[in-house]
C-alpha positions in Angstrom: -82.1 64.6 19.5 -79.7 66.0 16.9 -81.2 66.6 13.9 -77.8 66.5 11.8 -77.0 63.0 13.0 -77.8 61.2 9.9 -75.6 64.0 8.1 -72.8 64.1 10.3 -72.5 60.2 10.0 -72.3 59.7 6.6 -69.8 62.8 6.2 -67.2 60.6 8.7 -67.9 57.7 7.0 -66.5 59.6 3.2 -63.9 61.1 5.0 -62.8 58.1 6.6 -63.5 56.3 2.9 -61.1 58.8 1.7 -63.4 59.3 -1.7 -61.9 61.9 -3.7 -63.5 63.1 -6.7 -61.6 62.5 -9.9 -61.3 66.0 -12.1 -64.1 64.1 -15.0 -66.3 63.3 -12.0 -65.8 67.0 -10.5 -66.2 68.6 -14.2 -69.7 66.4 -14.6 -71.2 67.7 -11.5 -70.5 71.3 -12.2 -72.1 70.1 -15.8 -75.1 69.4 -13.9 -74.8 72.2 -11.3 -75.4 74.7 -14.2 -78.1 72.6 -16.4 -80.4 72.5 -13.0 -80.0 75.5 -12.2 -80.9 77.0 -15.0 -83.8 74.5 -15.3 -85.4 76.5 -12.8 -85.1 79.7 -14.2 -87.1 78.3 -17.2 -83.6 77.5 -19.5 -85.1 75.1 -21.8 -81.2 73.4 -23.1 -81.0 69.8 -22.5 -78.2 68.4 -20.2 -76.4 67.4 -23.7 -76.7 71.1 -24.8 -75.6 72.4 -22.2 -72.5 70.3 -22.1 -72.0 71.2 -25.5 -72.2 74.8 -25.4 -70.0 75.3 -22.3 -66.9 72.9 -23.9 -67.1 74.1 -27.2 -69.3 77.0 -27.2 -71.0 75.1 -30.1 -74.6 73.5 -29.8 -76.6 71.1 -31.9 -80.0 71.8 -32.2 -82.5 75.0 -31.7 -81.6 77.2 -29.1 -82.6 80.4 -27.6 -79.1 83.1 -27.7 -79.7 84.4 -24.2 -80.2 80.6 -22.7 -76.8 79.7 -24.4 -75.2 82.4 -22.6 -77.3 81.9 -19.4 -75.1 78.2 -19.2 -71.6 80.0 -20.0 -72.4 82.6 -17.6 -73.4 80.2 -15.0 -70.8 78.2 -15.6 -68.1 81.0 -15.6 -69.9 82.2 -11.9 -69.6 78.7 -10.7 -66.0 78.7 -11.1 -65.2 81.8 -10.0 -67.3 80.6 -6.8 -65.5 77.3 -6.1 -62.1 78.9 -7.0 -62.8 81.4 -3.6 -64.4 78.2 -1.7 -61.1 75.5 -2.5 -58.8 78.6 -1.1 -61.1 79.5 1.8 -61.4 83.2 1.1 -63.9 84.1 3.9 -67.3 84.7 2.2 -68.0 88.7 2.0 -69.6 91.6 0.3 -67.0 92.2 -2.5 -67.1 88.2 -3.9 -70.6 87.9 -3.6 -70.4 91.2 -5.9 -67.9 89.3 -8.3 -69.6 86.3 -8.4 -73.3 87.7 -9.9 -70.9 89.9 -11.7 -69.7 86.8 -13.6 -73.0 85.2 -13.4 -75.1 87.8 -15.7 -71.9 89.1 -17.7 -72.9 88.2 -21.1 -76.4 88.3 -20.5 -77.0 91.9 -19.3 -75.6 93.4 -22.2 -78.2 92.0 -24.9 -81.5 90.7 -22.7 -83.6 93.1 -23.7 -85.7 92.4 -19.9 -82.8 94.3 -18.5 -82.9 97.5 -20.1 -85.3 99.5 -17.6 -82.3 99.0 -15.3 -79.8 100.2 -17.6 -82.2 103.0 -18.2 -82.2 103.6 -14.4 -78.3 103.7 -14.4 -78.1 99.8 -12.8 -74.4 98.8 -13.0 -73.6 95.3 -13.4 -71.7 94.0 -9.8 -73.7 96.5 -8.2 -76.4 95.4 -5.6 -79.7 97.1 -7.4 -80.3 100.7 -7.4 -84.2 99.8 -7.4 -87.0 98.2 -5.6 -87.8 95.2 -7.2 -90.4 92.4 -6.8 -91.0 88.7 -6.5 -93.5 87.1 -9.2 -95.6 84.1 -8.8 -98.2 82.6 -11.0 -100.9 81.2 -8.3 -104.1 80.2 -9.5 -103.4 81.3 -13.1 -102.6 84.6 -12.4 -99.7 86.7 -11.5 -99.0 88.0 -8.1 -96.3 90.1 -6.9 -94.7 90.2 -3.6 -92.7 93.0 -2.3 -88.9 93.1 -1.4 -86.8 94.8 0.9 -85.4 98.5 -0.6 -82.4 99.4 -1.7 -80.7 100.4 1.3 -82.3 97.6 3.6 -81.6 94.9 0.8 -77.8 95.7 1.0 -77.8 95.8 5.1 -79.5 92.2 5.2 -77.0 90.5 2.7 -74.5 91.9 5.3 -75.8 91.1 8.5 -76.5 87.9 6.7 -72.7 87.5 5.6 -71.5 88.6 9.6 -73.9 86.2 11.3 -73.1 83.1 9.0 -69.1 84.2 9.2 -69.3 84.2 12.8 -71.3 81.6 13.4 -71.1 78.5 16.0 -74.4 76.9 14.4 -74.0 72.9 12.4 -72.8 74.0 8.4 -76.6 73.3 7.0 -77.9 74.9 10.0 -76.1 78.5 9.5 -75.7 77.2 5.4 -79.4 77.6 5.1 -79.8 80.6 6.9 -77.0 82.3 4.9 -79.0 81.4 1.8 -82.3 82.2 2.5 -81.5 85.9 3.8 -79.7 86.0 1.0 -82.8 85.5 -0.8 -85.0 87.1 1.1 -82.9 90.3 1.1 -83.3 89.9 -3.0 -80.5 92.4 -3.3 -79.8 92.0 -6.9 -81.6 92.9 -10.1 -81.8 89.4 -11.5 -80.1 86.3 -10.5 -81.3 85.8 -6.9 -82.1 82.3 -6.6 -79.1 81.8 -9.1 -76.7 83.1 -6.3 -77.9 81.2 -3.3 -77.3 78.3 -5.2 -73.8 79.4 -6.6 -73.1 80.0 -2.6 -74.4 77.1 -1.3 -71.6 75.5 -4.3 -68.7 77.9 -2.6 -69.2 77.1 0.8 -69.1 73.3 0.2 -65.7 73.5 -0.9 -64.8 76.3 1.8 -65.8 73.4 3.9 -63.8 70.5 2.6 -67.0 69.0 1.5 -67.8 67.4 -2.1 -69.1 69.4 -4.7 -72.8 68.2 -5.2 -75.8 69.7 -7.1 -78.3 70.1 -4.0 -81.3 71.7 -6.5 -82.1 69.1 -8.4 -85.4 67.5 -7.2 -87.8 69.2 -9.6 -88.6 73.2 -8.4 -88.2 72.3 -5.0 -85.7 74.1 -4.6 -87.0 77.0 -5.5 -90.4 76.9 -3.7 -89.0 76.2 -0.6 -86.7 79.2 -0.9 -90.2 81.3 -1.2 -91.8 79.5 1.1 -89.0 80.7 3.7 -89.4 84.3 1.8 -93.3 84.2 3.3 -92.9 82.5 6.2 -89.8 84.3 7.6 -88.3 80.9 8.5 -84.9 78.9 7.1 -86.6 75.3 8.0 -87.6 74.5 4.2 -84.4 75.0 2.7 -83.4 73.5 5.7 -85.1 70.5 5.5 -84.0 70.5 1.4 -80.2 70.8 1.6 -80.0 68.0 4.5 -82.2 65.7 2.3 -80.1 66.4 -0.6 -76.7 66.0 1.1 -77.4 63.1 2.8 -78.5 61.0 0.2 -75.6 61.4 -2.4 -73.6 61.7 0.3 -74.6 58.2 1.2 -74.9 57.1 -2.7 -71.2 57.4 -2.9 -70.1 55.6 0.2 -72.3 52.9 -1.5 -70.9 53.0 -4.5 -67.5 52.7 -3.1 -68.2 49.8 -1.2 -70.1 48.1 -4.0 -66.8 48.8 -5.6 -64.8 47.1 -3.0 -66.5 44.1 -3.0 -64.3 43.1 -5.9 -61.4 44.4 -4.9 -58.3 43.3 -2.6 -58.7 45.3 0.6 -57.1 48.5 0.5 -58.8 49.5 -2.6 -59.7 53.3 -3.2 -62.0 54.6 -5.5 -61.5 57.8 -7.2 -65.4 59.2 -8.3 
């Protein structure tokens, strides 16, 4: 039985719908794409202030400096990333690097959480220059799980990068593997979950797919990214990214032919 069935269907059926995404419907998703993704990483700004700070740079309301610059640095990384995906630069080593660049830009200069690196000589788009490790709260207290060193860190993110390049697999099956070696590998000082996400983002577009926020069901996301970390297995995030694309994949071939309904036939909806 293929297991991308469900998926592959309702892709034709947009396609063949011919649904393109208007620019305000394209600059609302990446709205969300940031404000959930930094959700996760314990942001408290509200989708509003987010908004507000990434059009205008202004923001109503209390608000933490380093989350403000959290969104315009996510948000500047998430351009950069989709600007690389809509031209089809083939995903590799030097744009990952520019990318998580872009994502921790501000950031890294004033978080105080980062100075050990800087200390240690880190280098921002630089892969780390030091083992770090994974922290979970479990049972009310923190445990810490061990990553992959420096050297090995950098040699999974490019086997990781080779075997999803040259790939034969379905897109969410070698999509999901891509993401969590990536993760696994936790090559970077900060930002690791961030740039799985911000890939996952790039390759939609590289793809001729529609942009669409994928982590935003909750910390699912993230757990099922660890729970590949533990298990050594891509079938959560697996299992997440198909839910997730098929069902707004299949909310807006039902809006459109809501939409039709009331139309003469040959109507096209822009979303």
């Amino acid at each position: 039985m293929n297991q991308f069935k469900e998926f592959d269907d309702l892709l034709k059926t947009y396609n063949q719908l011919n649904i393109i995404q208007s620019k305000d419907e394209f600059d609302k998703i990446k709205i969300d794409f940031v404000y959930h993704s930094n959700r996760l990483e314990g942001s408290n700004l509200t989708l509003f202030q987010t908004e507000d700070i990434i059009n205008t740079h202004y923001i109503k309301g209390e608000a933490a400096l380093l989350e403000c610059l959290m969104a315009i640095d996510n948000y500047r990384a998430l351009n950069i990333a989709l600007t690389f995906g809509a031209n089809k630069y083939p995903l590799t080593e030097k744009i990952v690097l520019n990318i998580h660049q872009s994502l921790l830009k501000n950031s890294f200069e004033i978080d105080p959480a980062f100075a050990s690196w800087k200390d240690k000589g880190q280098v921002l788009g630089e892969f780390k220059i030091s083992t770090n490790r994974i922290r979970r709260t479990e049972n009310g207290k923190d445990v810490y799980y061990s990553t992959p060193d420096v050297k090995e860190s950098k040699e999974y993110v490019l086997k990781a990068l080779a075997l999803y390049n040259y790939s034969s697999e379905h897109f969410l099956e070698k999509l999901s593997k891509l993401v969590q070696n990536m993760y696994n590998a936790h090559a970077f000082f900060d930002g690791n979950k961030r740039m799985t996400r911000l890939i996952i983002a790039n390759q939609l577009l590289a793809n001729k797919l529609p942009l669409m926020v994928l982590h935003n069901n909750g910390n699912e996301y993230n757990e099922a990214l660890f729970s590949g970390f533990v298990n050594k297995t891509n079938n959560a995030i697996l299992k997440l990214l198909k839910l997730e694309a098929c069902r707004q994949l299949n909310q807006k071939i039902e809006l459109v032919k809501l939409a039709s309904k009331s139309k003469n036939n040959g109507f096209r909806l822009i979303i």
